[in-house]
MIBA-320993 format. One record per residue: x, y, z of N, C-alpha, C in turn. Coordinates in Angstrom, 1 decimal. Layout:
REM residues N
REC      n.X      n.Y      n.Z     ca.X     ca.Y     ca.Z      c.X      c.Y      c.Z
REC        X        Y        Z        X        Y        Z        X        Y        Z
...
This chain:
REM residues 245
REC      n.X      n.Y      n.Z     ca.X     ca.Y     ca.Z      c.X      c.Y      c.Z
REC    -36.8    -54.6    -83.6    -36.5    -55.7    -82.7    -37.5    -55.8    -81.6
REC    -38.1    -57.2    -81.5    -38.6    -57.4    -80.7    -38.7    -57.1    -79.3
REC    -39.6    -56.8    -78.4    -39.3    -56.5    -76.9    -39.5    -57.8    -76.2
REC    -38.5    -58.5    -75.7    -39.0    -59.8    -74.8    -39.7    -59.4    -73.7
REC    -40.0    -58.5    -72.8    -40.9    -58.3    -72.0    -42.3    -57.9    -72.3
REC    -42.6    -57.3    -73.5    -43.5    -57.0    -74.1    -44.1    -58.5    -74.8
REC    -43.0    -59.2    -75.3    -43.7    -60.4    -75.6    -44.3    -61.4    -74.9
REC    -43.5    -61.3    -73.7    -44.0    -62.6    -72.4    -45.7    -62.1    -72.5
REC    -45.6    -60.8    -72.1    -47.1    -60.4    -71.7    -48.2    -60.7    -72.8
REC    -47.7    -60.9    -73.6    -48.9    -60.4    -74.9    -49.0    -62.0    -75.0
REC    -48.0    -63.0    -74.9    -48.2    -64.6    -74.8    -49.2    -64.9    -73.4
REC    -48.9    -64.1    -72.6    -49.6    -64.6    -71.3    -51.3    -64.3    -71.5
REC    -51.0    -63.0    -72.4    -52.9    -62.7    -72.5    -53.3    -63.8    -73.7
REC    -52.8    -63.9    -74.4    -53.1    -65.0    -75.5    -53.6    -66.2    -75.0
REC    -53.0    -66.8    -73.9    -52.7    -68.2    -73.5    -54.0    -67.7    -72.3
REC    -54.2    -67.1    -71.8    -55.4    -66.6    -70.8    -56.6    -66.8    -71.3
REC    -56.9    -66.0    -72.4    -58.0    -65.5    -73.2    -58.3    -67.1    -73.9
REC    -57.5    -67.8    -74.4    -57.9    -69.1    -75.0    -58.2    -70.5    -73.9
REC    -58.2    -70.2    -72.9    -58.9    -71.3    -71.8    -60.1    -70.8    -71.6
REC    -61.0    -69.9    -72.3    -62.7    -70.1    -71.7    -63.1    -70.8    -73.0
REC    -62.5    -71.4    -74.0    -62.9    -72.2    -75.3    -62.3    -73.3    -75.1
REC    -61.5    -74.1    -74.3    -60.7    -75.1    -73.6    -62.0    -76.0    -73.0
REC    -62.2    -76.7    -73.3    -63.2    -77.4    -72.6    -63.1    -78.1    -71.8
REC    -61.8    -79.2    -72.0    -61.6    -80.0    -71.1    -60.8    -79.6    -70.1
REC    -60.0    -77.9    -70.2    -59.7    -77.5    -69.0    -60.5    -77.2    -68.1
REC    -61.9    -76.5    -68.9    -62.9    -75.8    -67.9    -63.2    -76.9    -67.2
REC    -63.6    -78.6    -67.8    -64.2    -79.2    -67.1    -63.5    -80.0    -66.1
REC    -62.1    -79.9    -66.2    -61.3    -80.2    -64.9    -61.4    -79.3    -64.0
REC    -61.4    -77.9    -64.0    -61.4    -77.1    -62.9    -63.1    -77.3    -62.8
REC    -63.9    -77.2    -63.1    -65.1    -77.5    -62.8    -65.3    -78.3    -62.0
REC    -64.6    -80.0    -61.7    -64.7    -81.1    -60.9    -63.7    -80.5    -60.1
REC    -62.8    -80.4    -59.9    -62.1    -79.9    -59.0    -62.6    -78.9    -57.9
REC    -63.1    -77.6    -58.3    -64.0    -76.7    -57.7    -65.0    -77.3    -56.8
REC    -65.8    -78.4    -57.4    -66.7    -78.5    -56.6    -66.4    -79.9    -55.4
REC    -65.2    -80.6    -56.1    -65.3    -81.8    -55.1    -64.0    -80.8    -53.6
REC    -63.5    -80.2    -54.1    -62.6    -79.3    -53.4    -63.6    -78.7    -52.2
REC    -64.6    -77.7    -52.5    -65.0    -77.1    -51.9    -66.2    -78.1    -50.8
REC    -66.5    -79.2    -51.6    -67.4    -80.3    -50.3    -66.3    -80.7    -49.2
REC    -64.4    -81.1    -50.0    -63.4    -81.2    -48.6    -63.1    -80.3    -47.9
REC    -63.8    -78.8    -48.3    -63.4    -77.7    -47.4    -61.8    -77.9    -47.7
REC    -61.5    -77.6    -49.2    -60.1    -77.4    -49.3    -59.3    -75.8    -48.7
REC    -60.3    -75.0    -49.1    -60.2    -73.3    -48.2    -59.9    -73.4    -47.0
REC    -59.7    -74.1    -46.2    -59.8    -74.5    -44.5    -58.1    -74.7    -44.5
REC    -57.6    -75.0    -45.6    -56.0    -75.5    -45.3    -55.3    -74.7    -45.1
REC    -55.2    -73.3    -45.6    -54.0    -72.1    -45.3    -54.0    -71.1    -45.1
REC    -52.8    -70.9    -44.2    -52.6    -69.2    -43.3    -51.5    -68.7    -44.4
REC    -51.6    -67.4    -43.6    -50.8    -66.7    -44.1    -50.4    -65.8    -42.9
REC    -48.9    -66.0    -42.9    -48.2    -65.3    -41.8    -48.7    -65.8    -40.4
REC    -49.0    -66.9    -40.3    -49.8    -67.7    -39.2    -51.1    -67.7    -39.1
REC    -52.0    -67.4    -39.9    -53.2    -67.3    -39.6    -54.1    -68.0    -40.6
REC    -55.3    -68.0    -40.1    -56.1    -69.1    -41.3    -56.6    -68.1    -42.0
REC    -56.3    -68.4    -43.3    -56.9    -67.6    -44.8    -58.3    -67.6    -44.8
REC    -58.4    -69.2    -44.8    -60.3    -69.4    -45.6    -60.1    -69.3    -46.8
REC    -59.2    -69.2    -47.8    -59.5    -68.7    -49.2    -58.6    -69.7    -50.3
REC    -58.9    -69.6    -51.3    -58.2    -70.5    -52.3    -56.7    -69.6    -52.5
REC    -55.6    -70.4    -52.7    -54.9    -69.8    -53.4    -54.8    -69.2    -54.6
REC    -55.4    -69.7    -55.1    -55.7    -69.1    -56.4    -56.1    -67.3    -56.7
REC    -57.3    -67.4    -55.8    -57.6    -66.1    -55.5    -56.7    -65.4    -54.7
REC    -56.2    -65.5    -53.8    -55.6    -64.4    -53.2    -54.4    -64.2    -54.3
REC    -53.9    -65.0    -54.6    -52.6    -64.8    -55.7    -53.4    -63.3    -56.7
REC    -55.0    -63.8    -56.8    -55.6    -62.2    -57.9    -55.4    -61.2    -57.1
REC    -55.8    -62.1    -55.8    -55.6    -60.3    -54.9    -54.3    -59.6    -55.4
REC    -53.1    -60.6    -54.5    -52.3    -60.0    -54.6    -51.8    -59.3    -56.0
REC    -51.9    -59.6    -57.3    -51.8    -58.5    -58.3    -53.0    -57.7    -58.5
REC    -54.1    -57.4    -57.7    -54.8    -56.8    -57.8    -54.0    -54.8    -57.1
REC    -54.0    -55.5    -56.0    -53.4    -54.8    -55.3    -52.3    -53.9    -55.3
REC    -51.3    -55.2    -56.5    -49.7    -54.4    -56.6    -49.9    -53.6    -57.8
REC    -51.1    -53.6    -58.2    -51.9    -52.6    -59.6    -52.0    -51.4    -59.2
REC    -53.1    -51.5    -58.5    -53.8    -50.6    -58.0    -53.1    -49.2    -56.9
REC    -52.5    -50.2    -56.0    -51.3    -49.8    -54.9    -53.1    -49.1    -53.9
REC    -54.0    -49.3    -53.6    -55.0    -49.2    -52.7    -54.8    -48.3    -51.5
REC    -54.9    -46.6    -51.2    -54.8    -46.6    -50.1    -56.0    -47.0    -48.7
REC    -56.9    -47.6    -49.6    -57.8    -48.3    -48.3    -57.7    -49.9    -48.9
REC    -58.4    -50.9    -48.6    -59.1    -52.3    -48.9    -59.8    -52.1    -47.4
REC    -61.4    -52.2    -48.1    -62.3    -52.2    -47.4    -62.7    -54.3    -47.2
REC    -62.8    -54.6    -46.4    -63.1    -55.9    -46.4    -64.6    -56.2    -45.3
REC    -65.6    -57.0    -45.8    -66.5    -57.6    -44.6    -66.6    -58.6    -44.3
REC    -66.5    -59.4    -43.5    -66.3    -60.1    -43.1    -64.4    -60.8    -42.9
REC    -64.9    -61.2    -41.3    -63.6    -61.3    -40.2    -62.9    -62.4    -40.2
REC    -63.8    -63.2    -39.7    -63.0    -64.3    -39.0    -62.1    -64.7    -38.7
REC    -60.8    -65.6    -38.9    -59.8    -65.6    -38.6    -59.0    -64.2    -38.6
REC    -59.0    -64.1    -39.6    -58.2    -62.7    -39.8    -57.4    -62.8    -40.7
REC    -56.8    -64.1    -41.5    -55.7    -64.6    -42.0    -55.9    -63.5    -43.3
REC    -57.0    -63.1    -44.2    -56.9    -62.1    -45.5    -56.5    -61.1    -44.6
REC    -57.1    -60.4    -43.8    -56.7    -58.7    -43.3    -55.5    -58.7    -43.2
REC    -54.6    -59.8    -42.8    -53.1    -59.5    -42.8    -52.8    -59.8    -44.3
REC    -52.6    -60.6    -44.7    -52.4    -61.1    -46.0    -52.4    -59.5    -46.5
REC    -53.6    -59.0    -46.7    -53.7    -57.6    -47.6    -52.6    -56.5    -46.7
REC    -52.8    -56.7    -45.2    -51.9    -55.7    -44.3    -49.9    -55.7    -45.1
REC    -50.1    -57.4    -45.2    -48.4    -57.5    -45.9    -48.2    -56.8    -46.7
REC    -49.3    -56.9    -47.5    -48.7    -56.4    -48.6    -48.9    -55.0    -49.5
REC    -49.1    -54.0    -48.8    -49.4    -52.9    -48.4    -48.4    -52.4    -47.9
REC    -47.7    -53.2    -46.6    -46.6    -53.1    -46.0    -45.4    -53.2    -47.3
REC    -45.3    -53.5    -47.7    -44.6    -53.7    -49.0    -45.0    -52.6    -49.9
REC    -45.3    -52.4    -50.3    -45.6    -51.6    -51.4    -45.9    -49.6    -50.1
REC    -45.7    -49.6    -49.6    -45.2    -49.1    -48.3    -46.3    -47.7    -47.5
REC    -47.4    -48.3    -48.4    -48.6    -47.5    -47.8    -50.1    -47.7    -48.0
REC    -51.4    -47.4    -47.0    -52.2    -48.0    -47.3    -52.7    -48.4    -46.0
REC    -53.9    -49.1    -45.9    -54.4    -49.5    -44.7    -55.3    -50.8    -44.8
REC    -56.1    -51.5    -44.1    -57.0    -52.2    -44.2    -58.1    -52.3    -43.4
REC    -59.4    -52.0    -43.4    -60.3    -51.9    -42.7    -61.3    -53.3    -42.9
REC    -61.3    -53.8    -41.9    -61.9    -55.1    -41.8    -63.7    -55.0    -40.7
REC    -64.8    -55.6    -41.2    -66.2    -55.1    -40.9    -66.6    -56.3    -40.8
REC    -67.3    -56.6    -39.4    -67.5    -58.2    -39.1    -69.0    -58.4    -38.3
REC    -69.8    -58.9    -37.8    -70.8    -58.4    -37.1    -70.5    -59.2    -35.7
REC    -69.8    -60.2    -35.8    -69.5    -60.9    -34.3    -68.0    -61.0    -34.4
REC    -66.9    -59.9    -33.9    -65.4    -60.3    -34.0    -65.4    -61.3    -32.8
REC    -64.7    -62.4    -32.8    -64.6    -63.3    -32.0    -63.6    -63.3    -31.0
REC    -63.6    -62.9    -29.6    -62.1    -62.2    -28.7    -61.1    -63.3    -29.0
REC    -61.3    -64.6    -29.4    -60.4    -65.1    -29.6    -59.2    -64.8    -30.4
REC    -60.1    -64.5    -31.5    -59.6    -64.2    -33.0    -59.2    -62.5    -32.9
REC    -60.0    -61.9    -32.3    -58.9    -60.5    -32.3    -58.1    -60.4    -31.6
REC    -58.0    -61.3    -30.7    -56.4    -61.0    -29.7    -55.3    -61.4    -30.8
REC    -55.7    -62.8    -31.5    -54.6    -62.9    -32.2    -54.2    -61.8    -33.6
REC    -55.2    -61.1    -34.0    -55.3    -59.9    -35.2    -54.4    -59.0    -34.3
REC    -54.5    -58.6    -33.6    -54.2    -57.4    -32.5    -52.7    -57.7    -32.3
REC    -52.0    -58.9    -32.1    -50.5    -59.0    -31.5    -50.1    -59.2    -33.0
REC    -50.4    -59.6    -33.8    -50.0    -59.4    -35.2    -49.2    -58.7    -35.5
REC    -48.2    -58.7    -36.2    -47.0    -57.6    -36.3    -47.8    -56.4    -37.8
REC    -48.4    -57.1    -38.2    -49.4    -56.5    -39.7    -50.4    -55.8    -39.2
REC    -50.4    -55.8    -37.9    -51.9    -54.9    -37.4    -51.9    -53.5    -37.4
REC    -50.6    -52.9    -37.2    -50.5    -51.3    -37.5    -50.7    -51.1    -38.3
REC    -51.6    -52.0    -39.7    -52.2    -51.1    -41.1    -53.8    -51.8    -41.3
REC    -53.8    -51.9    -39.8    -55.2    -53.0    -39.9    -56.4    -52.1    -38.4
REC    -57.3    -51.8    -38.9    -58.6    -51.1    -38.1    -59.7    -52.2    -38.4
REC    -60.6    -52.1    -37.3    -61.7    -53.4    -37.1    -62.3    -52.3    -37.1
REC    -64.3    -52.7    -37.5    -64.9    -52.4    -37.0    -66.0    -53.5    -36.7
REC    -66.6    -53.7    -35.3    -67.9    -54.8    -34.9    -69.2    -54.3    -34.9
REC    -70.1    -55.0    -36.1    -71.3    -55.0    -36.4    -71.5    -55.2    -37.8
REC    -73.0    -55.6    -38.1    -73.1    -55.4    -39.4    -72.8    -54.6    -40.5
REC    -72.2    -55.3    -41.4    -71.9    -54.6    -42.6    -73.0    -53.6    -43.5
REC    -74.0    -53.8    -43.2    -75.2    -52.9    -44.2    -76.0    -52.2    -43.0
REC    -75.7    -52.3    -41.9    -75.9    -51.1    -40.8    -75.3    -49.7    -41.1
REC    -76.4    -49.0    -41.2    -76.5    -47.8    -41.7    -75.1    -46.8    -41.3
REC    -75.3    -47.5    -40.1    -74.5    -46.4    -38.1    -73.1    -47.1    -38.7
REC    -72.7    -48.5    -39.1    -71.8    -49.0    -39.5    -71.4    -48.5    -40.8
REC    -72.2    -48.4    -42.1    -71.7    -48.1    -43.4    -71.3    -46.3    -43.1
REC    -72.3    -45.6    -42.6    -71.4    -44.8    -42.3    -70.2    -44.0    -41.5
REC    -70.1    -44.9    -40.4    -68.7    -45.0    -39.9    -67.3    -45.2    -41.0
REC    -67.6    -46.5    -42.1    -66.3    -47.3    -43.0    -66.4    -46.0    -44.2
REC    -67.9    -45.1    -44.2    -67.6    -43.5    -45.2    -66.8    -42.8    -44.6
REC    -66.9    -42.4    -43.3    -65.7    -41.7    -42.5    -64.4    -42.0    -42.8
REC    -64.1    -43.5    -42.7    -62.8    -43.9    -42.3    -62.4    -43.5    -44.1
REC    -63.1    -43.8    -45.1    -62.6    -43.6    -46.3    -62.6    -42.4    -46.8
REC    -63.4    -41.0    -46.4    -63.1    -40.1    -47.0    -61.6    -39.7    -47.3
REC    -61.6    -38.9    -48.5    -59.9    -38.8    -48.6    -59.1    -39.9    -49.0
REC    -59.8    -41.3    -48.5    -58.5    -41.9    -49.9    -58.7    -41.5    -50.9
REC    -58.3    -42.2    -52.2    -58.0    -41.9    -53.5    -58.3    -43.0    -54.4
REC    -57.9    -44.3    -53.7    -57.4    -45.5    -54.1    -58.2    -46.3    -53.2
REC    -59.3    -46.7    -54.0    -60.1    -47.9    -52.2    -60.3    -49.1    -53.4
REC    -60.1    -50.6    -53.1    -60.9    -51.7    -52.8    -61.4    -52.1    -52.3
REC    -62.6    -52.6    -53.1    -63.1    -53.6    -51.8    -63.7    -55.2    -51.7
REC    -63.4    -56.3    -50.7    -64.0    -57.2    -50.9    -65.1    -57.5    -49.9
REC    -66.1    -58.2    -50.6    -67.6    -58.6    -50.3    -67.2    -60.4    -49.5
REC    -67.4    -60.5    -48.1    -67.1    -61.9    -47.7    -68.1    -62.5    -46.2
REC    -68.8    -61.4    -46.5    -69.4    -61.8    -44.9    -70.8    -63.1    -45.5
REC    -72.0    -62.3    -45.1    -73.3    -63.2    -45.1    -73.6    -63.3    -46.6
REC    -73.9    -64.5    -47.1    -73.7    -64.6    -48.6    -75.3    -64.8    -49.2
REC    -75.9    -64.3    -48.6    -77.5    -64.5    -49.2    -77.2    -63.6    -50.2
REC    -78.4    -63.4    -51.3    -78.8    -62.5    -51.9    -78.8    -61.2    -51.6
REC    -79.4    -61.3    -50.7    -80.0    -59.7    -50.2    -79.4    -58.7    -49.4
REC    -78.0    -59.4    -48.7    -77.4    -59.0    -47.7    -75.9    -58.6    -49.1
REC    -75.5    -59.5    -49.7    -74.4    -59.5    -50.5    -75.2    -58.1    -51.6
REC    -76.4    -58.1    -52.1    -76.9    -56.9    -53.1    -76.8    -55.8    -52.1
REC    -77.4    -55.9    -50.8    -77.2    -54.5    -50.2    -75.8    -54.1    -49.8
REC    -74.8    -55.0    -49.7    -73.1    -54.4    -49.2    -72.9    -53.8    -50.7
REC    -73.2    -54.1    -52.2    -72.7    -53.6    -53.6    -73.1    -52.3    -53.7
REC    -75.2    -52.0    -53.1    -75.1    -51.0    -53.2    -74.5    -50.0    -52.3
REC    -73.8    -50.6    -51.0    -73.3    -49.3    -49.5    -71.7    -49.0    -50.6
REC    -71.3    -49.9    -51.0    -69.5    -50.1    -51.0    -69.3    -49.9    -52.3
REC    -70.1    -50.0    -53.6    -69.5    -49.9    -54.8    -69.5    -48.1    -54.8
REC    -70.0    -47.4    -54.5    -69.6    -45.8    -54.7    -68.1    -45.6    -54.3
REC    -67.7    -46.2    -53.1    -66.5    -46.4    -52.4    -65.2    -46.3    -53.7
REC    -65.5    -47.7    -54.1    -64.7    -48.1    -55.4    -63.8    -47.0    -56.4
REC    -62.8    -46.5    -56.0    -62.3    -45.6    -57.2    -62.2    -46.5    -58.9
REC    -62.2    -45.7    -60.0    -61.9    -46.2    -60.7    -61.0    -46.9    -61.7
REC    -60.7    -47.8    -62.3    -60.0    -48.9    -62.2    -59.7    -49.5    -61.5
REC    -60.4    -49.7    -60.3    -60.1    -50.4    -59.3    -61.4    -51.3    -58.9
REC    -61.4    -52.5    -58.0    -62.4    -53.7    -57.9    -62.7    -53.6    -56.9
REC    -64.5    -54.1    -56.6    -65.2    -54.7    -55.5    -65.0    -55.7    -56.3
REC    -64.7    -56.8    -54.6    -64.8    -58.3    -55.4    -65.8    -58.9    -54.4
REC    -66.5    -60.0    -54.9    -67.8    -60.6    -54.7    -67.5    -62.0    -54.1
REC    -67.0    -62.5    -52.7    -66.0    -64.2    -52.9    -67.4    -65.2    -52.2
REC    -67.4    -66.0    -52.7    -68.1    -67.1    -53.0    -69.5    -67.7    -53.7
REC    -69.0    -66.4    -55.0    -70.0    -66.7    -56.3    -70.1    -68.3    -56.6
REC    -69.1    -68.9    -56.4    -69.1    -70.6    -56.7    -70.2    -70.9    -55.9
REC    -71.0    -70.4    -55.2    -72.7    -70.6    -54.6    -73.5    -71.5    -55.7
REC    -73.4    -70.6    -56.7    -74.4    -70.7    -57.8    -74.4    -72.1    -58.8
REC    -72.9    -72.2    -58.4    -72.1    -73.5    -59.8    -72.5    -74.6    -59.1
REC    -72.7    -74.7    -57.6    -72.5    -76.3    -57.2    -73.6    -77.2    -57.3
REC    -73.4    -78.1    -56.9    -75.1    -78.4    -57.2    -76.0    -78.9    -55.8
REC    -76.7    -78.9    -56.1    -78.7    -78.3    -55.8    -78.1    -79.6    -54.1
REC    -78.4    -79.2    -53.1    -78.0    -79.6    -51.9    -76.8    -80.3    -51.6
REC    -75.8    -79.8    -52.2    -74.4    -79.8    -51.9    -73.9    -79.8    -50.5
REC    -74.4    -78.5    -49.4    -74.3    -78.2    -48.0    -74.4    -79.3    -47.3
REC    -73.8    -79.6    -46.8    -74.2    -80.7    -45.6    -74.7    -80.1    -44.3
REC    -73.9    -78.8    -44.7    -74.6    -77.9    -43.4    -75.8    -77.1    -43.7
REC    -76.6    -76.5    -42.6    -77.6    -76.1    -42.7    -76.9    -74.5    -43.4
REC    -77.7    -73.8    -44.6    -77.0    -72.6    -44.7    -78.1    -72.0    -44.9
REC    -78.0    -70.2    -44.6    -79.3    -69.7    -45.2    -79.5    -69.0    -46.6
REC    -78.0    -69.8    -48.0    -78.3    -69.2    -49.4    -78.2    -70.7    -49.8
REC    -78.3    -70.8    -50.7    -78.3    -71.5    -52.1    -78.2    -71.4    -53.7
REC    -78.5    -71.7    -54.1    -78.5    -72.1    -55.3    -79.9    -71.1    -55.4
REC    -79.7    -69.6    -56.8    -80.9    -68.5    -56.5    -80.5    -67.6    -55.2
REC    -79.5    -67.8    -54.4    -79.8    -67.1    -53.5    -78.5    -67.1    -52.7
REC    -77.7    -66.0    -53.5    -76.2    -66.3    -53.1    -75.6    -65.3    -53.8
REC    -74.0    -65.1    -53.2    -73.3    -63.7    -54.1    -73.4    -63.5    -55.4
REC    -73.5    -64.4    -56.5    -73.2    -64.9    -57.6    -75.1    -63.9    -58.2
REC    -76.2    -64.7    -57.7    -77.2    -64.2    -57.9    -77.3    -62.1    -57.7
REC    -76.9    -61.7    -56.5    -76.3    -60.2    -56.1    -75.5    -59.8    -57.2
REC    -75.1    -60.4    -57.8    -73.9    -59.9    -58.6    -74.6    -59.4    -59.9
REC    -75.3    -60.4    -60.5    -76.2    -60.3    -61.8    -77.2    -59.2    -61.8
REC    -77.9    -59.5    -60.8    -78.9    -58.0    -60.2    -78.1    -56.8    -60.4
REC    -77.2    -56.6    -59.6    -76.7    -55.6    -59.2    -76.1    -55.1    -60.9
REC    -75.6    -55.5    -61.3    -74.9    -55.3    -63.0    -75.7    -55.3    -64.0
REC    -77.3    -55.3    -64.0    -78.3    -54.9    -64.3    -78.6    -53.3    -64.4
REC    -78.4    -53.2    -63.1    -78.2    -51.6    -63.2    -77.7    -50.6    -62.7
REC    -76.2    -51.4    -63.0    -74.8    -50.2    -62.9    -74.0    -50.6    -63.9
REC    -73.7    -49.5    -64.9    -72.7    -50.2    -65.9    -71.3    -49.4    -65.7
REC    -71.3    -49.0    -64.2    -69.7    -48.3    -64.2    -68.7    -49.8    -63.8
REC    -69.3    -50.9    -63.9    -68.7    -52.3    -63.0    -68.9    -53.2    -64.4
REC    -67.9    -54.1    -64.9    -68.2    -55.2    -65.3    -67.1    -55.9    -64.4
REC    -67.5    -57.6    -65.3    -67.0    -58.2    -64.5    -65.6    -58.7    -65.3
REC    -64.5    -58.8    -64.4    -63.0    -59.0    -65.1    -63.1    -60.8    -65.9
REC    -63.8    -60.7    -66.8    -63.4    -62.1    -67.5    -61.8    -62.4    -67.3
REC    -61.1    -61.3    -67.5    -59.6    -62.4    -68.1    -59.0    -62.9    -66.7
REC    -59.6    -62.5    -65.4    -59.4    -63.3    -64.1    -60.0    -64.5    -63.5
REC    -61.1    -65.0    -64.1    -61.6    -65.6    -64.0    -61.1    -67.0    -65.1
REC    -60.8    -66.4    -66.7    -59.8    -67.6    -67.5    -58.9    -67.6    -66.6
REC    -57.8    -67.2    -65.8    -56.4    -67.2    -65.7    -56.7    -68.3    -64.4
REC    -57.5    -67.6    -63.5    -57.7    -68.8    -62.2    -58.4    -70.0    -62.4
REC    -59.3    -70.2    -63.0    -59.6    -71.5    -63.3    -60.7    -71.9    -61.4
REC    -59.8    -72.6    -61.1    -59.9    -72.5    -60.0    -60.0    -71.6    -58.8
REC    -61.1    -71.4    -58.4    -61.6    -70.1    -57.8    -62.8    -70.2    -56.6
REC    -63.1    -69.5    -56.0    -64.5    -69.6    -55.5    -65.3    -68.4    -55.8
REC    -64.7    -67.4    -56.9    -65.0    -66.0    -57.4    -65.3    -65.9    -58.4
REC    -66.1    -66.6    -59.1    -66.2    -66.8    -60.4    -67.2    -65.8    -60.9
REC    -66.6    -64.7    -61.6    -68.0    -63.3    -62.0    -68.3    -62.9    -60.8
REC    -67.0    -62.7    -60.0    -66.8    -62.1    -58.7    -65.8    -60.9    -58.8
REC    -65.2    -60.7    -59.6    -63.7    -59.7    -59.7    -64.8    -58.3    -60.5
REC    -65.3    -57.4    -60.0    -66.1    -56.3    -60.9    -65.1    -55.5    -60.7
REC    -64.8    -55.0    -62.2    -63.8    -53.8    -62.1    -64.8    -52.7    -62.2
REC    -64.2    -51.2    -61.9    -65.4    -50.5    -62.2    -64.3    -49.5    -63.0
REC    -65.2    -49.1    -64.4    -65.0    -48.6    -65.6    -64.8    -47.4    -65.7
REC    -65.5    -46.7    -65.2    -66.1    -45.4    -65.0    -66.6    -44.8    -63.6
């Protein structure tokens, strides 16, 4: 006799696995992705009052990334609002252990007053400065010795060179079966002067480009294909690196 929970799942990977041969799904989320991200659709939501910056879509990976894993760190760089450090702080808090360590190079006192009165802040540590500062990377080695269980996500300065050198400080970090994630590989997809603002990556020169380098020559990391069918919609695309080994 059949297992109906055993089936749901095996329907769900079926139905996952068959949208990267979908064409006209890809190419709906394809238009969507990019006319979304010229309205600054990421700008619309908090979480527990705070501004996210992030697609739904993705955090929803976080969040089963997370309830997988059960992480006793998530290493994160970059700050700003603060809306992900709590977000990951909840739910941590939920799953009833864990911490989050958040690495920013300019915390904004605006923005940490509000992180700080946060009811999610007792599983939440800041540190200010650059993320691939030596004095800094090994400060977030301190704070991680002894976990067991670390993620981590890549979110600060999205050049090439700054996003390749956080892979190589933070992927050792990474236990295994567990993810560095890379967020705003959608760099690479949009097209050729998209920015309205002045930025200093592009197109060749963005997480997405860091990513490809970097998995050149580490094969304890691929990248989670079946997260990438399931979201569709994302700004992480060949951004979710699980590491294998």
């Amino acid at each position: 006799m059949s297992d109906p929970v055993t089936e749901f799942i095996e329907e769900k990977k079926q139905r996952i696995k068959s949208y990267a041969s979908n064409q006209s799904l890809q190419a709906a989320a394809k238009t969507f992705n990019t006319e979304s991200n010229k309205s600054q659709y990421s700008y619309n939501f908090t979480w527990m009052g705070r501004p996210i910056i992030q697609y739904p879509q993705d955090m929803i990976a976080m969040q089963e990334i997370i309830w997988d894993v059960k992480p006793d760190l998530i290493i994160e760089t970059g700050i700003a609002h603060g809306g992900s450090l709590i977000y990951y702080a909840s739910l941590l808090e939920l799953i009833g252990n864990g911490e989050v360590l958040g690495i920013d190079i300019d915390i904004r006192q605006h923005n940490r007053k509000e992180i700080e009165k946060h009811p999610m802040f007792k599983r939440i540590k800041m540190i200010e400065g650059s993320s691939i500062d030596e004095v800094i990377v090994d400060k977030v080695k301190e704070i991680a010795d002894g976990n067991k269980k670390i993620v981590v996500c890549l979110d600060s300065n999205h050049t090439h060179e700054h996003v390749l050198n956080e892979l190589k400080y933070y992927s050792p970090l990474v236990s295994v079966n567990s993810y560095i994630i890379v967020f705003d590989t959608i760099v690479e997809d949009l097209p050729e002067g998209y920015f309205s603002q002045k930025r200093p990556w592009g197109i060749g020169n963005n997480p997405r480009t860091a990513v490809d380098e970097f998995l050149k020559n580490n094969d304890s990391f691929i990248i989670d294909k079946s997260i990438d069918n399931k979201l569709l919609i994302s700004v992480t695309p060949c951004g979710y690196l699980k590491r294998i080994k």
